[in-house]
C-alpha positions in Angstrom: 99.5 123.0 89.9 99.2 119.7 91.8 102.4 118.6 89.8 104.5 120.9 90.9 103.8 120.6 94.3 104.3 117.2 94.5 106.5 115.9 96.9 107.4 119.6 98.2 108.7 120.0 101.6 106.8 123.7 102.4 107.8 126.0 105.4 105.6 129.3 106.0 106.3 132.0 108.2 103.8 133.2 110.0 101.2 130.6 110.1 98.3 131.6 111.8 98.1 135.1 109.6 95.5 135.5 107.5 97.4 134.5 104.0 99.5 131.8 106.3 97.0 129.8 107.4 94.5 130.3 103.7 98.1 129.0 102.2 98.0 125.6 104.7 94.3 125.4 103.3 95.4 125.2 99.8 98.7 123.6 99.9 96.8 120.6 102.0 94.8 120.0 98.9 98.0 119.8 96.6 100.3 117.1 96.5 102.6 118.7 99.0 104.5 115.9 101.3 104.8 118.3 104.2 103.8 121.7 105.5 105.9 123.1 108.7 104.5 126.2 109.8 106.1 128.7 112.3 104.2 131.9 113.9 105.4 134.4 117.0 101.7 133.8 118.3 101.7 131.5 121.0 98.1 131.6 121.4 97.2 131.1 117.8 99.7 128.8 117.0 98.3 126.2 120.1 94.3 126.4 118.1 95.9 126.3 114.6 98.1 122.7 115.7 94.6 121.6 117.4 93.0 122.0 114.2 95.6 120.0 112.0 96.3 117.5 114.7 94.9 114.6 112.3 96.9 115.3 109.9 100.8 113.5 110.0 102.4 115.5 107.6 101.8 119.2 109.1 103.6 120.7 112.0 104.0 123.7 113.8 106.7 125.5 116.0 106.9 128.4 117.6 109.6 130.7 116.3 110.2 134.2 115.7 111.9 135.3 112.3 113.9 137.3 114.5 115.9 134.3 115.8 118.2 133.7 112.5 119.5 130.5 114.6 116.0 128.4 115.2 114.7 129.3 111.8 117.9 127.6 109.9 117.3 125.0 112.3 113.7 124.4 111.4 113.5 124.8 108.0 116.4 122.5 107.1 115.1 119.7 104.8 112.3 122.0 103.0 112.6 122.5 99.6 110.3 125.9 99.3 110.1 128.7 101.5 106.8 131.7 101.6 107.4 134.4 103.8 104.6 135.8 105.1 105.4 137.0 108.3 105.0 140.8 109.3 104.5 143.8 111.3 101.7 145.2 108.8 99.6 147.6 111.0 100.2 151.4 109.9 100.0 153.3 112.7 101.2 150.6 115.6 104.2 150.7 113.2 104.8 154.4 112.8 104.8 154.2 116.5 107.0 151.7 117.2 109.5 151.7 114.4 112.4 149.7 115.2 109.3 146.8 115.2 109.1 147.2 111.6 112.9 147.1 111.0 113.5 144.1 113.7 110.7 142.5 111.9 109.9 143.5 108.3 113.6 143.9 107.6 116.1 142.4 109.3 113.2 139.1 109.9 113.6 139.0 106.0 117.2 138.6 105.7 117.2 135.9 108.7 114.8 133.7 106.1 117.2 134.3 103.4 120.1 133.4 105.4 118.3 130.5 106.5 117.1 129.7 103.0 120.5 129.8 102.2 122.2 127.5 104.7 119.4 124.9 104.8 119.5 124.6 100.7 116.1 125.5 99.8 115.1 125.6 96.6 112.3 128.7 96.1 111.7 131.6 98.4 108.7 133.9 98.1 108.0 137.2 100.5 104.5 138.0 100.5 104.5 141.9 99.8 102.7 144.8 99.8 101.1 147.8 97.9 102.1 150.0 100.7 105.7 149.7 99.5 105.2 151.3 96.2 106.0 155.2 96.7 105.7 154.3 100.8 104.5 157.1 103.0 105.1 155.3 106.5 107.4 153.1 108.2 105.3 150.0 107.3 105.1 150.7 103.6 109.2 151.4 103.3 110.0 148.8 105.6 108.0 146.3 103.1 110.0 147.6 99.8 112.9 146.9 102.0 112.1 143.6 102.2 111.5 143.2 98.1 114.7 144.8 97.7 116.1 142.2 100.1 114.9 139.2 98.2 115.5 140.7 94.9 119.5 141.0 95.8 119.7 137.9 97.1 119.5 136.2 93.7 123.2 137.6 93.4 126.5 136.0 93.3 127.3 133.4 91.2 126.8 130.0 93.0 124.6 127.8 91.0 123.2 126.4 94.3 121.4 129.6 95.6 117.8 129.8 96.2 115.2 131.4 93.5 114.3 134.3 95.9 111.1 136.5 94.3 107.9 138.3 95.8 104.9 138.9 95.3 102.7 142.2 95.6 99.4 142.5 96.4 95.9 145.1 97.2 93.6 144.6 100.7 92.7 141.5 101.5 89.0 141.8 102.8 88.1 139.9 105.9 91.9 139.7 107.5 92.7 141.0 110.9 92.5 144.5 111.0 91.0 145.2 107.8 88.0 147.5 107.5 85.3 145.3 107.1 85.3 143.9 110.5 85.3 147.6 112.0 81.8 148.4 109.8 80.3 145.3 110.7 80.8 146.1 114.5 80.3 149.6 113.8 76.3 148.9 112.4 76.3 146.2 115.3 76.6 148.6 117.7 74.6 150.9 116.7 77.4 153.6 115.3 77.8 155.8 112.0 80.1 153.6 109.6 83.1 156.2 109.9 85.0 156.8 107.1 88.3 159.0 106.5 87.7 160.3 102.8 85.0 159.2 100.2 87.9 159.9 97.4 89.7 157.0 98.7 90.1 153.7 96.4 92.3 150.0 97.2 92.7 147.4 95.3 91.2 144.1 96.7 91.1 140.5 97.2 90.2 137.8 99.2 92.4 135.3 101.2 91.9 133.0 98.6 92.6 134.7 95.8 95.8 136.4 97.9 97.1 132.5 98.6 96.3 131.2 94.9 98.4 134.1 93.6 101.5 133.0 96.3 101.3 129.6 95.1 101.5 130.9 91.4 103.9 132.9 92.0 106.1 130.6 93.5 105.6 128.5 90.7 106.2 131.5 87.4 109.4 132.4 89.7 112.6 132.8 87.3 114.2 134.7 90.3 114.6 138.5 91.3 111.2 139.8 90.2 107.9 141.2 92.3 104.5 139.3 90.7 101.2 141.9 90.7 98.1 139.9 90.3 94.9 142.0 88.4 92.1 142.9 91.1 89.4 144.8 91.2 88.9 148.4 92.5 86.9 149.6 94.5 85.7 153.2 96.2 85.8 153.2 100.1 82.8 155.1 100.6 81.3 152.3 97.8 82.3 149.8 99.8 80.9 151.5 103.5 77.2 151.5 101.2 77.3 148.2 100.0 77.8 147.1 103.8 75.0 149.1 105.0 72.6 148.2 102.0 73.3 144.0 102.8 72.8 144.4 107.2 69.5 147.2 105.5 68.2 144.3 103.4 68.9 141.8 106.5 66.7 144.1 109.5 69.7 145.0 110.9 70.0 149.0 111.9 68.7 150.8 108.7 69.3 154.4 110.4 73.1 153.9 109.8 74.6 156.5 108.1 78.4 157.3 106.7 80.4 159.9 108.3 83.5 161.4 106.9 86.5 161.7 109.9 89.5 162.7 107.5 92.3 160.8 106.1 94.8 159.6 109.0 98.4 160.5 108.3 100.4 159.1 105.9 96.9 157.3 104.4 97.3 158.0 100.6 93.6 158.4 98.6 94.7 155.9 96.3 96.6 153.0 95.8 99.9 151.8 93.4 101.2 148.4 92.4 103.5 149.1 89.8 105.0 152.6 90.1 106.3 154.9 87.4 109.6 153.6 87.7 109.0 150.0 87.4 106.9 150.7 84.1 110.0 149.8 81.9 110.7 146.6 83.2 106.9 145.2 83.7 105.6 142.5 81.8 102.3 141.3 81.7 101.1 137.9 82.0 97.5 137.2 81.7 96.1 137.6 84.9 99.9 139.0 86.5 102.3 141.3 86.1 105.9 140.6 86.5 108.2 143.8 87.5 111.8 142.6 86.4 114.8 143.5 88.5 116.5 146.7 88.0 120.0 145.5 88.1 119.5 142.3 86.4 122.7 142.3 84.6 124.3 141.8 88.4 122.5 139.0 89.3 122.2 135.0 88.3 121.2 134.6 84.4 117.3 134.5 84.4 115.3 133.8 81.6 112.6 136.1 81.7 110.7 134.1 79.0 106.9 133.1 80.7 104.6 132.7 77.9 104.6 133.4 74.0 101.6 135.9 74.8 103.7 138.1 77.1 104.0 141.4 76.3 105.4 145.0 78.1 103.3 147.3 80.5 103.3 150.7 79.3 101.3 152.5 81.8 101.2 152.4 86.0 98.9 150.0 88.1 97.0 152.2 90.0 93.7 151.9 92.0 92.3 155.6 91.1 93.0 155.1 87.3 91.3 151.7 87.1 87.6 151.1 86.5 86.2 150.7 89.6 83.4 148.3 91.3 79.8 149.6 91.4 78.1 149.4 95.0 75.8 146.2 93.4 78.9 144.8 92.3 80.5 145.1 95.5 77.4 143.7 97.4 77.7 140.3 95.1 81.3 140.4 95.7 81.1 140.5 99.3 78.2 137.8 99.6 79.4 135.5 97.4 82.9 135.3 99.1 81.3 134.9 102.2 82.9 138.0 103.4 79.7 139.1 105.2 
């Protein structure tokens, strides 16, 4: 991995997220020359530089993917591009929708644009389950986006970009994801609430999220979404598993679960590679690689990976996979330092 890397110019949208800055973390251990990070988040952005400030080769600006004109201007002289920059809350985003689109959407086709005119090499947008069969504004916003990148690899100039995504579950321990709301839920004294016990997600940590970008960017033939394989696992499993570590630590053993219902638009399970795609998947190992469906438009890829690849022939779906038992997720959460 570290020879790839080598000598790379990197410049990552949206910094101070939770895969932005795990993808800093990684890439400072590689052989990258330099990382230029830019985030909307004043306040973040200021601790993030402060944290980085001994290092020569890693800079931050602030810039908003909304501004087509600064980001060509800042990410001249990169050579790779990850595009992780969002508006990924559900409901904030079914409330304000022209967020989404200002953001998810036409934010994306500024960093092609800029990819474009500044002559980078690779481009990779960080994805999203939610935009398989989407139910909300967040969800179709983010297939938008893969649709985006995936048509970009059009036309016939040799010089374009390789534009490609990647697709992945909930990554546990970001902002806003659930684990932080049971932890202050038992700290406060509350019932852990939950919205149905038939719900499942596919999961990961910020690690493995950030290994799979860096991958991804490097198995990228151009046009196609990478999947990575992760495991399963049962809301209500993962609400019990909380509860049984904070039990086994003295910390409020009369918490209970209680069932609120499902939120709108909140689907009980979760896809990755839809019915559709199912044709054109191939599987790599520990990846999937759903192909372009108009591949005959775009630049010549070789498709080839590995000698052991071979074609899906059934959906990726977090209801029809094996799930985690509530001792497996205990282990999982422990030993990733997730609680």
């Amino acid at each position: 991995m570290k020879e790839f890397w080598n000598n790379k110019k990197v410049f990552i949208t949206g910094a101070c997220g939770t895969v932005g800055s795990e993808l800093i973390k990684q890439l400072i251990d590689s052989n990258a020359s330099e990382i230029t990070g830019i985030d909307n988040n004043e306040n973040d952005l200021f601790f993030i530089d402060q944290k980085y400030r001994g290092f020569s080769n890693i800079h931050f600006y602030l810039c908003d993917i909304k501004n087509r004109d600064h980001l060509i201007k800042l990410c001249k002289g990169s050579d790779i591009v990850i595009h992780t920059a969002a508006r990924k809350h559900v409901i904030l985003n079914e409330i304000a929708p022209q967020e989404a689109i200002n953001t998810n959407i036409i934010g994306t086709q500024n960093v092609i644009d800029a990819a474009i005119e500044a002559g980078i090499s690779r481009v990779l947008f960080t994805s999203s389950d939610k935009a398989v069969n989407p139910t909300n504004v967040m969800g179709t916003s983010k297939l938008m986006g893969e649709r985006l990148i995936t048509a970009a690899n059009g036309g016939n100039r040799k010089t374009l970009p390789i534009f490609s995504s990647t697709r992945f579950g909930n990554v546990l321990g970001s902002n806003g994801s659930v684990i932080p709301i049971f932890i202050n839920q038992i700290h406060n004294g509350e019932n852990i609430t939950l919205t149905d016990e038939r719900m499942s997600r596919f999961v990961m940590t910020k690690y493995e999220a950030s290994k799979l970008v860096l991958e991804s960017v490097m198995l990228a033939k151009g046009g196609e979404v990478f999947v990575t394989k992760m495991p399963v696992i049962m809301i209500k499993d993962l609400a019990t598993a909380i509860i049984n570590i904070y039990k086994d630590r003295g910390v409020n053993n009369n918490t209970e679960i209680e069932i609120i219902g499902a939120k709108p638009g909140e689907k009980m399970f979760e896809e990755l590679i839809s019915d559709e795609e199912v044709g054109r998947t191939i599987e790599l190992g520990d990846f999937f690689s759903v192909l372009p469906a108009f591949k005959n438009i775009y630049i010549e890829a070789d498709y080839n990976y590995t000698d052991s690849q071979k074609k899906v022939d059934r959906i990726y779906r977090s209801d029809i996979e094996k799930p985690m038992s509530v001792n497996e997720i205990q282990d999982y959460l422990v030993n990733n330092k997730l609680i």
